[in-house]
Structures are given as structure tokens and as C-alpha cells.
Backbone as ProteinMPNN parsed JSONL, in Angstrom:
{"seq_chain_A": "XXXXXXXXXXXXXXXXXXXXXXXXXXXXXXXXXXXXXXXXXXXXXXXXXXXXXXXXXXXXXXXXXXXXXXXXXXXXXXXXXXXXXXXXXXXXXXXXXXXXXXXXXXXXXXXXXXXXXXXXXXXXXXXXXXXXXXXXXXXXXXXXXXXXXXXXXXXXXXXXXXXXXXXXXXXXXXXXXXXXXXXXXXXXXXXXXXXXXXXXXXX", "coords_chain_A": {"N_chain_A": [[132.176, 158.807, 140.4], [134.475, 160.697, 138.244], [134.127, 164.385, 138.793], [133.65, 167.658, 137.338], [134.79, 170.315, 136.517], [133.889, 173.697, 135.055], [135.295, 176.455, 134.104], [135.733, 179.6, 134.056], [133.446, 181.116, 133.471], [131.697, 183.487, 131.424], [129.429, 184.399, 130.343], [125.706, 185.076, 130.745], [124.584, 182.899, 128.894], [126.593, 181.183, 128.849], [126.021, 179.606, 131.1], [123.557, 178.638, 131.055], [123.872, 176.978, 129.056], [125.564, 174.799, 131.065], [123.476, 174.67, 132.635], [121.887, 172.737, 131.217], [123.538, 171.005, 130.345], [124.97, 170.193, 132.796], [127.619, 169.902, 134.385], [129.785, 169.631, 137.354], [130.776, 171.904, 139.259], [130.906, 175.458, 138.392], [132.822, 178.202, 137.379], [133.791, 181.688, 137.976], [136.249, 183.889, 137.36], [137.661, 186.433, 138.836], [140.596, 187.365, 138.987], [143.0, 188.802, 137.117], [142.849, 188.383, 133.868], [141.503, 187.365, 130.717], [139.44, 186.423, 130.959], [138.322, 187.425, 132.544], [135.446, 188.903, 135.315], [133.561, 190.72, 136.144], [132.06, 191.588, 139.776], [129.424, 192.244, 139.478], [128.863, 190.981, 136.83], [128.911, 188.412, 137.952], [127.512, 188.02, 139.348], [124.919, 188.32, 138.172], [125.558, 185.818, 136.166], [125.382, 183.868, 138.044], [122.468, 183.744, 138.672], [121.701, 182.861, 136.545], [122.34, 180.324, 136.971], [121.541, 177.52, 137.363], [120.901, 175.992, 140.902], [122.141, 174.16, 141.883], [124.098, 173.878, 140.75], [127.492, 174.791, 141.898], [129.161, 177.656, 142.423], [132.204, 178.47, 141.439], [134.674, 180.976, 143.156], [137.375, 182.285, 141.538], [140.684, 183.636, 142.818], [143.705, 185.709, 142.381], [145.742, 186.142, 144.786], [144.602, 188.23, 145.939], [143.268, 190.595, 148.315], [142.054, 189.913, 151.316], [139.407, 191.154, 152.894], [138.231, 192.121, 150.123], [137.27, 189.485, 148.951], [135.884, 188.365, 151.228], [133.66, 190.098, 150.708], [132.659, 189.584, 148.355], [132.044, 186.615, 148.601], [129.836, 186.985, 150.809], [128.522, 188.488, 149.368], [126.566, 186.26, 147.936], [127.137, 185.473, 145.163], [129.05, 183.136, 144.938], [130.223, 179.968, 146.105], [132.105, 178.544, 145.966], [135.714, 178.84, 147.487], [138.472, 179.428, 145.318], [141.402, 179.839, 145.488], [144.306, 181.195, 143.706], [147.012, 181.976, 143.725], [149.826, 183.339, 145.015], [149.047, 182.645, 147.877], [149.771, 181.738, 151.231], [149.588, 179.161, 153.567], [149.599, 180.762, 156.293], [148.078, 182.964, 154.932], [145.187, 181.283, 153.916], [144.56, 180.295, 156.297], [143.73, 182.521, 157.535], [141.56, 183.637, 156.121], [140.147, 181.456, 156.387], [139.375, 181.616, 158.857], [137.581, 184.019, 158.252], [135.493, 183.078, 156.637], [132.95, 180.595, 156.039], [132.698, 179.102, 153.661], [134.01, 176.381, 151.272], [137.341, 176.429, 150.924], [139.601, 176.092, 148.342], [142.826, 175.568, 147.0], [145.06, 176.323, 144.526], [148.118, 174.763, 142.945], [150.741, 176.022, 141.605], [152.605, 173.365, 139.579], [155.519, 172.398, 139.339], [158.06, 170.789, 140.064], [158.136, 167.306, 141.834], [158.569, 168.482, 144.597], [156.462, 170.408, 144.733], [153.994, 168.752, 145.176], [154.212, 167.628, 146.996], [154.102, 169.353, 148.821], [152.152, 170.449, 151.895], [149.079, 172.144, 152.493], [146.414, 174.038, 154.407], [144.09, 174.185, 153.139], [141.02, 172.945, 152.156], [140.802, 171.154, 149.565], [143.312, 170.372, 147.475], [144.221, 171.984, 144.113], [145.939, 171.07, 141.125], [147.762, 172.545, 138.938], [149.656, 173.748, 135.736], [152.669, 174.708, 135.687], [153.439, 177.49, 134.777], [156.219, 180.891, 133.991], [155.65, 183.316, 135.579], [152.487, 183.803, 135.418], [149.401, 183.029, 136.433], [147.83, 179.977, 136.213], [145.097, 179.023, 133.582], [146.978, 178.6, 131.38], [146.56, 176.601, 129.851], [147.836, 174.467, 128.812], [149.45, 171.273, 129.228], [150.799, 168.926, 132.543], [153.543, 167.19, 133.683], [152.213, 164.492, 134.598], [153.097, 162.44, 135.889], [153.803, 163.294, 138.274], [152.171, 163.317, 139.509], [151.698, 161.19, 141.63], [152.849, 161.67, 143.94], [150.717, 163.088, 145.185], [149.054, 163.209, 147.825], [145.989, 162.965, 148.948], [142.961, 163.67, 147.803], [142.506, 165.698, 144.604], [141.984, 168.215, 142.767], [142.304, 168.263, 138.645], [143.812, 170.303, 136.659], [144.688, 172.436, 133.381], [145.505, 172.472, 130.72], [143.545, 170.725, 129.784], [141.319, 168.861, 127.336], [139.199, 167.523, 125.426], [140.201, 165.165, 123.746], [142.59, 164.262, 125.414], [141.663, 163.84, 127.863], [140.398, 161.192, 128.942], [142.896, 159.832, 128.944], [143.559, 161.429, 131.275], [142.528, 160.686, 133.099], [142.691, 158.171, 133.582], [145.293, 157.344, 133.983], [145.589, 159.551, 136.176], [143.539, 159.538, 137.965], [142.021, 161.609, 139.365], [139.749, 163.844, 142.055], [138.487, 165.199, 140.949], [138.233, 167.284, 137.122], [139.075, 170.328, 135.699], [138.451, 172.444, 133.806], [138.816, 175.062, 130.779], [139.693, 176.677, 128.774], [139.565, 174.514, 126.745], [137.479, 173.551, 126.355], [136.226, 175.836, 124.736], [135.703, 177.719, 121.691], [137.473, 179.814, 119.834], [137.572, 181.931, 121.955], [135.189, 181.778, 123.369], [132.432, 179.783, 125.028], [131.793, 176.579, 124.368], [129.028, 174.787, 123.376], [128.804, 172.111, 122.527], [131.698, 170.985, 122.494], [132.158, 170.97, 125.86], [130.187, 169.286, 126.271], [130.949, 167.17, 124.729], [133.111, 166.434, 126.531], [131.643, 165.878, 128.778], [130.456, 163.624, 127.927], [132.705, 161.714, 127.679], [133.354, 161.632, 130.69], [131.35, 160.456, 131.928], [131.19, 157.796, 130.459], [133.886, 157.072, 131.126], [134.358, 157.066, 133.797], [132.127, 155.728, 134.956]], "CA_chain_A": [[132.438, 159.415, 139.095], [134.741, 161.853, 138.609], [133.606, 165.649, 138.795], [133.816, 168.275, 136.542], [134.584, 171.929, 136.455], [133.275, 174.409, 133.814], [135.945, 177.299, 134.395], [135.92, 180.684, 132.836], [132.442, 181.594, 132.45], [131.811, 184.995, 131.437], [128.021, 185.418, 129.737], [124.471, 184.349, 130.662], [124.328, 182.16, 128.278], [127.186, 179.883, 129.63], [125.24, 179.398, 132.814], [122.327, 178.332, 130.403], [124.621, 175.211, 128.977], [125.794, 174.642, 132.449], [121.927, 173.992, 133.297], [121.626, 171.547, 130.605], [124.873, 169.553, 130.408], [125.079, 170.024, 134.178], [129.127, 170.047, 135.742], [129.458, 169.827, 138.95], [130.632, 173.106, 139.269], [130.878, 176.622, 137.274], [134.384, 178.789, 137.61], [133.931, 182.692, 138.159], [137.229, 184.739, 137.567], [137.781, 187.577, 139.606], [141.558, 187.704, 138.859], [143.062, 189.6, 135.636], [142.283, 187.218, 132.458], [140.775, 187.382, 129.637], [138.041, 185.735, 131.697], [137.881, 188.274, 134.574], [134.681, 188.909, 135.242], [133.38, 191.385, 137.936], [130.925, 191.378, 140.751], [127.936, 192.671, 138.863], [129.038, 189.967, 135.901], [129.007, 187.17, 138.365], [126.031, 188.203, 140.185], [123.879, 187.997, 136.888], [125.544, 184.36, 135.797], [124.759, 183.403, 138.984], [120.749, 184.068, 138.74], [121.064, 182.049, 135.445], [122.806, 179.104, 136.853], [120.53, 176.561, 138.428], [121.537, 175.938, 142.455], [122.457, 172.569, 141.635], [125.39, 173.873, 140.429], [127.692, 175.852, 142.938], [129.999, 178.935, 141.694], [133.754, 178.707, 142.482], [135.14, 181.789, 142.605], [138.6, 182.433, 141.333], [141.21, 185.111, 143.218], [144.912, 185.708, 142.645], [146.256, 187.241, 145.659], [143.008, 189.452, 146.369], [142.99, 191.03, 149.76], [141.053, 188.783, 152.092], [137.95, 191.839, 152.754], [137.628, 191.446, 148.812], [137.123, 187.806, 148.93], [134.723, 188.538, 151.853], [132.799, 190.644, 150.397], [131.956, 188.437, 147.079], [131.628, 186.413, 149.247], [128.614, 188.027, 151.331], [126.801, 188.664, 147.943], [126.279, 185.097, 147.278], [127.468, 184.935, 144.107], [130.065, 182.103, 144.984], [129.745, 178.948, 146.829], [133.29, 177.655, 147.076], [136.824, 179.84, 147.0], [139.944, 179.467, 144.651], [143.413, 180.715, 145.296], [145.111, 180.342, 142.269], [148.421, 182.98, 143.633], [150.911, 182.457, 146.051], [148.99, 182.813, 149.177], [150.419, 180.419, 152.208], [148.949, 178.943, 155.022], [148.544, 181.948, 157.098], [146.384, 183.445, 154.771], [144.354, 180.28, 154.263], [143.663, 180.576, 157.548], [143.195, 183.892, 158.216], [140.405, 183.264, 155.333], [138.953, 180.461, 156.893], [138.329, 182.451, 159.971], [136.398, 184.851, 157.962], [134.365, 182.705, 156.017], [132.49, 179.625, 155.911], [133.463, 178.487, 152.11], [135.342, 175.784, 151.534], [138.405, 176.829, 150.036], [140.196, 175.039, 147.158], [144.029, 176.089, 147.101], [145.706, 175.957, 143.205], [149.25, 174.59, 143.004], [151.282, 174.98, 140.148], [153.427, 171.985, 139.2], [157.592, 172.59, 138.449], [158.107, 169.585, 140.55], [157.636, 166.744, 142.937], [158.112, 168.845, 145.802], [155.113, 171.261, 144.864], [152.835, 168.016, 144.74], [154.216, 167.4, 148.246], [153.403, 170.799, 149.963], [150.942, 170.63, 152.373], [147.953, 173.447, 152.602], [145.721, 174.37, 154.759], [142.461, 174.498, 152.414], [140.118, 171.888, 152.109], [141.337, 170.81, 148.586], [144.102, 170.887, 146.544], [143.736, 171.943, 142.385], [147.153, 171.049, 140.337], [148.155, 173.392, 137.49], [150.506, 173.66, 134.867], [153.161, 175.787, 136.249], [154.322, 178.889, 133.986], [156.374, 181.653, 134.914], [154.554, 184.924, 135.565], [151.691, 183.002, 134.888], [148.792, 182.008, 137.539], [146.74, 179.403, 135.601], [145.246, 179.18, 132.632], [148.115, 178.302, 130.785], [146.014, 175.973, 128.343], [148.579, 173.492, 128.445], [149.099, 169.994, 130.472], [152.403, 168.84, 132.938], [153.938, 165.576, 133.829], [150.948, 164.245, 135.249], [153.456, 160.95, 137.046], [154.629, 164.12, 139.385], [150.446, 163.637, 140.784], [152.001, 160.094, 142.217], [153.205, 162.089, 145.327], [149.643, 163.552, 145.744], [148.805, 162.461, 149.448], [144.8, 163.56, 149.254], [142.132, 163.987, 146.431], [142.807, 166.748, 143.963], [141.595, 168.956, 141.084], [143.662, 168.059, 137.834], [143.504, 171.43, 135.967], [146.37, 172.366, 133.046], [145.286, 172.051, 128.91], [142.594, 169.501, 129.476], [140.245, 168.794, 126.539], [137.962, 165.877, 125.129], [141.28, 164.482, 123.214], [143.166, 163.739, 126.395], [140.762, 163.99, 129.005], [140.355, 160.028, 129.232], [143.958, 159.345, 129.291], [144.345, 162.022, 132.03], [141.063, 160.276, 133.902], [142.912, 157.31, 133.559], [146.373, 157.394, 134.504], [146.291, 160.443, 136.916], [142.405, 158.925, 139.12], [141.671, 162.689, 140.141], [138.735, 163.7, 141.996], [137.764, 166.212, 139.507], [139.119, 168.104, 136.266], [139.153, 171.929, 135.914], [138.585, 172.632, 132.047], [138.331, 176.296, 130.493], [140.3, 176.587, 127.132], [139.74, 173.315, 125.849], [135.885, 174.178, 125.722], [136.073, 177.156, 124.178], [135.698, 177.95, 120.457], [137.694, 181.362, 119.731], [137.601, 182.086, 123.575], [133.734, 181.618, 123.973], [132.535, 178.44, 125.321], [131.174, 176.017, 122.933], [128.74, 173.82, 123.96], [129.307, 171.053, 121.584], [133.081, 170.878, 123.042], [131.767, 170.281, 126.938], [129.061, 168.22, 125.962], [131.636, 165.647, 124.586], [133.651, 166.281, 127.988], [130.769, 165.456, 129.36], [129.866, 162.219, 127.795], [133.727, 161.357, 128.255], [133.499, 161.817, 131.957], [130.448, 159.396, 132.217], [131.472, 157.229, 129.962], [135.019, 156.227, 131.405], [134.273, 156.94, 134.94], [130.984, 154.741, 135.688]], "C_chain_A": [[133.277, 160.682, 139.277], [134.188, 163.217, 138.279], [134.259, 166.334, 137.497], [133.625, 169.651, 136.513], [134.385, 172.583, 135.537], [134.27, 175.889, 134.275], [135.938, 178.818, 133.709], [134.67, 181.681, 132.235], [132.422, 182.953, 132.826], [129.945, 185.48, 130.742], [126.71, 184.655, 130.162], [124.539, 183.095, 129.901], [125.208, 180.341, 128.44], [126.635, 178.948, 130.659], [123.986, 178.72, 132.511], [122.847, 176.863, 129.919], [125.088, 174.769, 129.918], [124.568, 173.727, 132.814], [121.757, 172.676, 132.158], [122.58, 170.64, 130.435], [125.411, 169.382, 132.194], [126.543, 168.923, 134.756], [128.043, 169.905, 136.935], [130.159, 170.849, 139.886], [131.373, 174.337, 138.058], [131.926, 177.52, 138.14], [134.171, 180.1, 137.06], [135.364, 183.196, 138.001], [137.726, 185.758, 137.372], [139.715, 188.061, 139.0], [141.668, 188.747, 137.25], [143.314, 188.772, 134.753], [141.629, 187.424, 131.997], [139.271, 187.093, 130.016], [137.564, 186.467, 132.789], [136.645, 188.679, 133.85], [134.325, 190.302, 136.805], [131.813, 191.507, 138.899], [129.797, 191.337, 140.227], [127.384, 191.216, 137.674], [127.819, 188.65, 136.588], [127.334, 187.251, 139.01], [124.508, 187.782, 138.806], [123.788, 186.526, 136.335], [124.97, 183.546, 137.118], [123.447, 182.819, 139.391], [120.746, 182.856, 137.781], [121.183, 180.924, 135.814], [122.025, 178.741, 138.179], [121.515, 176.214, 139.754], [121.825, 174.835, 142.277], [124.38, 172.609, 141.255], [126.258, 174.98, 141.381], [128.879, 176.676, 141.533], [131.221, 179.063, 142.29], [134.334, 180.062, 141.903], [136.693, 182.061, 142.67], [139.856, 183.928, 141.595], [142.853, 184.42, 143.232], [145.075, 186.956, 143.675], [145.64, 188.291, 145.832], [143.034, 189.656, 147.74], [141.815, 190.157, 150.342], [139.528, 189.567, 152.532], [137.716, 191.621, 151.499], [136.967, 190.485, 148.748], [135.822, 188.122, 150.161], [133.507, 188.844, 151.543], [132.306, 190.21, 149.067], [131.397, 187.262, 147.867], [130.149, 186.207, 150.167], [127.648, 188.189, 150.378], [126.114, 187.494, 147.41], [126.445, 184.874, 145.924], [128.547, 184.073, 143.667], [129.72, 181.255, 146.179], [131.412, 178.376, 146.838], [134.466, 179.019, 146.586], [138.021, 179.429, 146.467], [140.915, 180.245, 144.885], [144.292, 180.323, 144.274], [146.642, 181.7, 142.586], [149.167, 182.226, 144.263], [150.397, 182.864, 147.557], [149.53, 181.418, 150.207], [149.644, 180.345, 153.385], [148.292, 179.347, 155.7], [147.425, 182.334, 156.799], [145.229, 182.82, 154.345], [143.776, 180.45, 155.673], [142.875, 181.495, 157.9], [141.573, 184.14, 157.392], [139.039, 183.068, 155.866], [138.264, 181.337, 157.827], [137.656, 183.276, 159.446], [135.664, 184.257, 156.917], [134.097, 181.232, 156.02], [132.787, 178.376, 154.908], [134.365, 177.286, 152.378], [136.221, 176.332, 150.388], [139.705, 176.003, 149.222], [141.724, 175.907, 146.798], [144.811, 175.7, 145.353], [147.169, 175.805, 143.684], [149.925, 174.704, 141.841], [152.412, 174.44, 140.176], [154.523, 172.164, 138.655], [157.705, 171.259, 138.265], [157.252, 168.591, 141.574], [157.4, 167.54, 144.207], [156.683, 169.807, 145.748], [153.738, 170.355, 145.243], [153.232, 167.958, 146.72], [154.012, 168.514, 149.475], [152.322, 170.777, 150.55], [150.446, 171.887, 152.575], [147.363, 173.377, 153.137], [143.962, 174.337, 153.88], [142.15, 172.731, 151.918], [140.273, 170.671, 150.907], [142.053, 171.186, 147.71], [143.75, 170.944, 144.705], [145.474, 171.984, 141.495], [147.059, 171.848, 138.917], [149.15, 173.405, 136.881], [151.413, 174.794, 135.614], [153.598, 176.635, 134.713], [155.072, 180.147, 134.211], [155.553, 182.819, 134.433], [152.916, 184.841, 135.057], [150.543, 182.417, 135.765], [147.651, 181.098, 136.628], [146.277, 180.021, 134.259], [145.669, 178.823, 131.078], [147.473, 177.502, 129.476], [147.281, 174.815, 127.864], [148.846, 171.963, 129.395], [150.855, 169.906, 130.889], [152.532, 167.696, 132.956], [153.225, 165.379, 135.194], [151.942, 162.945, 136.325], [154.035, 161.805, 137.828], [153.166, 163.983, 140.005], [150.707, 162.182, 141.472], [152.527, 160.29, 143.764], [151.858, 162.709, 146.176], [149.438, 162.428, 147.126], [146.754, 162.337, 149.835], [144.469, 163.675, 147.751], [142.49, 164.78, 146.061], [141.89, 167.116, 142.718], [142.587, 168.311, 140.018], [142.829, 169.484, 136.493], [145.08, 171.712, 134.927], [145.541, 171.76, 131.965], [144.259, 170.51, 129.13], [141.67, 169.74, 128.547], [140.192, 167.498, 126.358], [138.991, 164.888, 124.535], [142.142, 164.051, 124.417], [142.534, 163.977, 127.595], [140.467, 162.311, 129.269], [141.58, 159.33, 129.768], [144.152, 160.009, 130.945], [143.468, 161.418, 133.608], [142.15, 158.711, 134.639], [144.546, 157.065, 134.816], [146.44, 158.388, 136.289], [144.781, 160.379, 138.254], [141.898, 160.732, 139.64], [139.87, 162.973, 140.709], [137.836, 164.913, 141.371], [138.224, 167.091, 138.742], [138.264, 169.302, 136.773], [139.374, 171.821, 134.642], [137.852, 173.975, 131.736], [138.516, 176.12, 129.034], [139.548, 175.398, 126.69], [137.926, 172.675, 125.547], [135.502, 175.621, 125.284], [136.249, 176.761, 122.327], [136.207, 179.437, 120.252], [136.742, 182.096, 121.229], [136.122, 182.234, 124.405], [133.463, 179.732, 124.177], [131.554, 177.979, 124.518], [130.695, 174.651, 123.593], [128.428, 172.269, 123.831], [130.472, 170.401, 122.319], [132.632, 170.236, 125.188], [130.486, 169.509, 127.033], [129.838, 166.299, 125.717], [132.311, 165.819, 125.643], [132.994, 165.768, 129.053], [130.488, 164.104, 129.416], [131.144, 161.251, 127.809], [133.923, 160.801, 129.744], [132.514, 160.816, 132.476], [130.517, 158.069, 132.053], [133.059, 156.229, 130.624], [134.883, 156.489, 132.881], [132.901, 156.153, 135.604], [132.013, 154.008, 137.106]], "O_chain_A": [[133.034, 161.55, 140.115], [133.636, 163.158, 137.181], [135.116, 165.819, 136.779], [132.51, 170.173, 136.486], [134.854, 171.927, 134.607], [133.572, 176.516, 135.072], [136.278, 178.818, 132.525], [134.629, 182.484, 131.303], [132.812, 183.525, 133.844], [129.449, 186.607, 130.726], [126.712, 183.463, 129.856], [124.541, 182.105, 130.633], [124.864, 179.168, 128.298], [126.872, 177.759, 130.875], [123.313, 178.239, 133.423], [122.351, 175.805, 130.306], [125.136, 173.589, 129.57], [124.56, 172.545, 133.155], [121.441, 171.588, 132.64], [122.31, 169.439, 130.391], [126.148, 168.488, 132.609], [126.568, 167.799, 135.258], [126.865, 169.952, 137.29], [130.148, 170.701, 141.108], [132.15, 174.078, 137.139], [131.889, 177.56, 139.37], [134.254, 180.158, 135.833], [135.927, 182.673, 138.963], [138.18, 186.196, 136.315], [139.879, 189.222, 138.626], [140.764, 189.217, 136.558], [144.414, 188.266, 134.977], [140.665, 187.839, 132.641], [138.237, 187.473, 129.466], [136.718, 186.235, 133.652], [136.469, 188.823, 132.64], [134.78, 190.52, 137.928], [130.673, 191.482, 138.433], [129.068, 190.375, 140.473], [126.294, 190.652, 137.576], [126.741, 188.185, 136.217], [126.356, 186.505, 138.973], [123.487, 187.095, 138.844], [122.736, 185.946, 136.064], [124.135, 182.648, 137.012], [123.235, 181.848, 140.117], [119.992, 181.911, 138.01], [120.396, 180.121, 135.312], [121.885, 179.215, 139.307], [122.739, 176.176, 139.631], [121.382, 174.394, 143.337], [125.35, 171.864, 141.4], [125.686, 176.047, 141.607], [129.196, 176.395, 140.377], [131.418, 179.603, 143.378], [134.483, 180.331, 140.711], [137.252, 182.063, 143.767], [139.931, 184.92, 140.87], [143.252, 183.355, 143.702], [144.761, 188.142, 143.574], [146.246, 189.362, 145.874], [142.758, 188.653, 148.399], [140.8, 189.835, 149.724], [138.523, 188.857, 152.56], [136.83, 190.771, 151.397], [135.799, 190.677, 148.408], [134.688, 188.043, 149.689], [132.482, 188.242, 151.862], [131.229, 190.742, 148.796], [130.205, 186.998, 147.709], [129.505, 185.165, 150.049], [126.422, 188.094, 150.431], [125.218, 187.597, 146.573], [125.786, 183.936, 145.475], [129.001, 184.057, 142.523], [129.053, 181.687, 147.119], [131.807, 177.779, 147.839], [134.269, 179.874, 145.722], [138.776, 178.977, 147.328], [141.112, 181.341, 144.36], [144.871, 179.248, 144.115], [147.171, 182.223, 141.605], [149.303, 181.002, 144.259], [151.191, 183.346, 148.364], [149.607, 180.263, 149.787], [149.161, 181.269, 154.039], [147.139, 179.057, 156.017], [146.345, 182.339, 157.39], [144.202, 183.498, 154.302], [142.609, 180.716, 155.96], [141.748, 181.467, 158.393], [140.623, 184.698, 157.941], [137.923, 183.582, 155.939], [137.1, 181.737, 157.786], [136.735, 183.552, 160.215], [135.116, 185.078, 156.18], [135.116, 180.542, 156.003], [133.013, 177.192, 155.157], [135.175, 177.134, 153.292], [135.877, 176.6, 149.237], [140.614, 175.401, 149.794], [141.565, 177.006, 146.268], [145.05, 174.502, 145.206], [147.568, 176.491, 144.624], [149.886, 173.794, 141.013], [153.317, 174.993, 140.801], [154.591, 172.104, 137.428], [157.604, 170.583, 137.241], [156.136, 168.833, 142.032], [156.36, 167.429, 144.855], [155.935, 169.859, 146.725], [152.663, 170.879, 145.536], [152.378, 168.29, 147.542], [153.826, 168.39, 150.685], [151.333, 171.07, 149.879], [151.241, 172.79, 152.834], [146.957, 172.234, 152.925], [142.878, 174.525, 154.433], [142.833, 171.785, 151.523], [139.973, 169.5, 151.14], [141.765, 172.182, 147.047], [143.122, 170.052, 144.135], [146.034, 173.073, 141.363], [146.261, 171.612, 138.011], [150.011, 172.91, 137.608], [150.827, 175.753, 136.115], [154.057, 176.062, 133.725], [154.307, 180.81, 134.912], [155.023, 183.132, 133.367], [152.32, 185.718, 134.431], [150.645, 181.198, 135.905], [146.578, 181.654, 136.394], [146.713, 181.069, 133.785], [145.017, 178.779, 130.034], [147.813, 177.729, 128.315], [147.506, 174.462, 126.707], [148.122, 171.849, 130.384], [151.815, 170.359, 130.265], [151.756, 166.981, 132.322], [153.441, 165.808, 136.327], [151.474, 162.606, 137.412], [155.025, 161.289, 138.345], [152.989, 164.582, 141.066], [149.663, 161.862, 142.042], [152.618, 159.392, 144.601], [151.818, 162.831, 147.401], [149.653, 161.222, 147.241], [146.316, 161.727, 150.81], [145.238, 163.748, 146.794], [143.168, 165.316, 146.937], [141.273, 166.381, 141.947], [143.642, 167.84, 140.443], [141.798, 169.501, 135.821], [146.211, 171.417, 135.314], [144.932, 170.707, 132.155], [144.451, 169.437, 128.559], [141.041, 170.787, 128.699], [140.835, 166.582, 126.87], [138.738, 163.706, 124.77], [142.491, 162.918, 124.086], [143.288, 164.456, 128.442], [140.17, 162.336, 130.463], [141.565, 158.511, 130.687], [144.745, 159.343, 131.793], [143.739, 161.668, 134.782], [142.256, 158.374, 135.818], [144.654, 156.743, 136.0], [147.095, 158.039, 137.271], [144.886, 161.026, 139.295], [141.197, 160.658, 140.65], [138.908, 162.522, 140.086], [136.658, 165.249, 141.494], [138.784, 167.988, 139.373], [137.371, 169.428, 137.611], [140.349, 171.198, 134.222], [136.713, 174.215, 132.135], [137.737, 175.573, 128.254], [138.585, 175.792, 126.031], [137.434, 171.785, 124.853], [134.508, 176.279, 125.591], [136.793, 175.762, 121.857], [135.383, 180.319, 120.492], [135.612, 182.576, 121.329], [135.917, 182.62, 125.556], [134.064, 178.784, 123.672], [130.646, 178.649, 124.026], [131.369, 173.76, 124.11], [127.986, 171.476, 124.662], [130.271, 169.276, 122.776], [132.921, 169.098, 125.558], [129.948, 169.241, 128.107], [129.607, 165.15, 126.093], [132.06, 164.729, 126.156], [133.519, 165.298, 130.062], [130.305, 163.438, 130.436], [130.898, 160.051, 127.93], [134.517, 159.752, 129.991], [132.839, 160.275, 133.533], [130.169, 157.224, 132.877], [133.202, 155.009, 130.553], [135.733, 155.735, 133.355], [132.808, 156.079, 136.829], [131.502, 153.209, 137.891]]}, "name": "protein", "num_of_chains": 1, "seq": "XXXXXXXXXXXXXXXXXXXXXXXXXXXXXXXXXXXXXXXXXXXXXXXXXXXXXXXXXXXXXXXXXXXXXXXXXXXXXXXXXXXXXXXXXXXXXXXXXXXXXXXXXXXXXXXXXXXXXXXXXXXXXXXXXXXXXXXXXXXXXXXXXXXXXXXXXXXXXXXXXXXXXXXXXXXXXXXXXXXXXXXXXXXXXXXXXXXXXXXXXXX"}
């Protein structure tokens, strides 16, 4: 079946529909967005959200002690790069932490789909300029035909094209923020039917 990310959360109470519609994981972000969240934040959603569910946490271009040190507090279980870090500092990462680390790409063209990375799994995004993610919009999903390896498919997914994108584009798990939100809080009506989407066409 494919997976399902819950991206964006920002209040107790997210972490509370989380436990009852139960993703298969919950999306911390550390970067600057509407959604940033900071240590103390995450540390609190954290407590709320049942261990069943892990905590990816989300960094543009964050110094690699940063990332350590969230890290260290346990209030994240896997790591996002959603900037332009390369290789090196994938690595240089890895060597300081355990995590697996999930690398964001965003999508112009074919060749971005064909870039190999260093991190454990790739997450496709809508490209925009000046723009890391987010974006709340979807790309030309027949550019994920060069994908070589499983992927995230992240980029304006909601319950209205979330079957087609299941369909056509096989990923092994969306990344959905916006498109469960109600006036930029998450609405748990909205990933509930993402939910019963995701069950429903992936048996």
C-alpha cells in the first residue's frame, strides 16, 4: 500500500488526528514557512504523537550541528533536505547521524529525476523559483518515468487528484500539506478522505 505523509504540522492537536487516522508519517518544519515550527514546538507534537508514527523533520540548508542537535532531542525520526545540499553534505550528515535521510528534488526536468543522491530516499517536488517546497501545486508527473528507485511524490496533492497521481505515477508514498488544510490549519475531514483514498485504490 502506498504510504502517506502528513506534512506541516504545527499544533497538538494535529498529532491527535495523526493518532486516529494514522499516516505513516508526520512532517515537522524547521525551515522558514508558514509552517516553521521550532524545537520546543516539535518537542511537544512529538509527546502527542503516538510512536507508531515517526516525525520527519524538514531542513533547508541548516548547518549540519543544527540538524544534529534536533536530532539528539528525539523529536525526529527520519531527516528531510528540501535545499540544495549535494552529496558531500549528505554524507557528511550520514556520518553524524544514524537517521535515514530523505533528499527533496525539485522537478524543472528529466534530468533532475535522473540525479543520483546519496540519501536513502528520494521526495519529488514541484519546482518553483526561490521556492523550496511547498508550492501547493503539482508537475508533469510522466518526468517520474526516469525515476530509477522508489520515491516520495510531493507537489499540490489533494483527495481530488490523489488517485490519479497513485495511479499513473506508482510512488512509494505521497507528501501532502496544503491540500489538507482548511485556511492553513489542518482539517481532519480533508486527510481522512486522503486516507480512505489511499486504502481504497492501493489494496
Amino acid at each position: 500500500m502506498v504510504k502517506v505523509k502528513i506534512c506541516g504540522l504545527k499544533r497538538v492537536e494535529d498529532a491527535e488526528m495523526l493518532n486516529e487516522l494514522r499516516p505513516d508519517f508526520a512532517g515537522f518544519i524547521f525551515a522558514s514557512s508558514k509552517r516553521r515550527i521550532s524545537l520546543e514546538q516539535a518537542l511537544q507534537i512529538r509527546a502527542a504523537l503516538t510512536e507508531a508514527i515517526p516525525a520527519v523533520g524538514v531542513f533547508v540548508n541548516e548547518p549540519i550541528e543544527n540538524i544534529v542537535a534536533i536530532v539528539e532531542s528525539r523529536a525526529i525520526q527520519i531527516v528531510q533536505l528540501h535545499g540544495d545540499e549535494d552529496n558531500a553534505y549528505i554524507k557528511e550528515l550520514g556520518k553524524r547521524i544514524t537517521l535515514p535521510i530523505i533528499k527533496a528534488v525539485a522537478v524543472k526536468d528529466a534530468d533532475d529525476v535522473r540525479q543520483e543522491y546519496a540519501a536513502d530516499i528520494i521526495l519529488y517536488d514541484t519546482y518553483q523559483s526561490g521556492v523550496a517546497g511547498g508550492t501547493g501545486k503539482t508537475f508533469n508527473w510522466d518526468l517520474l518515468k526516469e525515476a530509477k528507485q522508489p520515491f516520495f511524490l510531493a507537489g499540490g496533492l489533494h483527495a481530488g487528484n490523489l488517485e490519479a497521481a497513485i495511479e499513473q505515477v506508482q510512488p512509494y508514498a505521497v507528501d501532502i500539506s496544503s491540500g489538507v488544510e482548511t485556511d492553513g490549519v489542518k482539517d481532519f475531514e480533508k486527510i481522512r478522505a486522503v486516507m480512505e483514498i489511499i486504502r481504497r485504490s492501493t489494496k
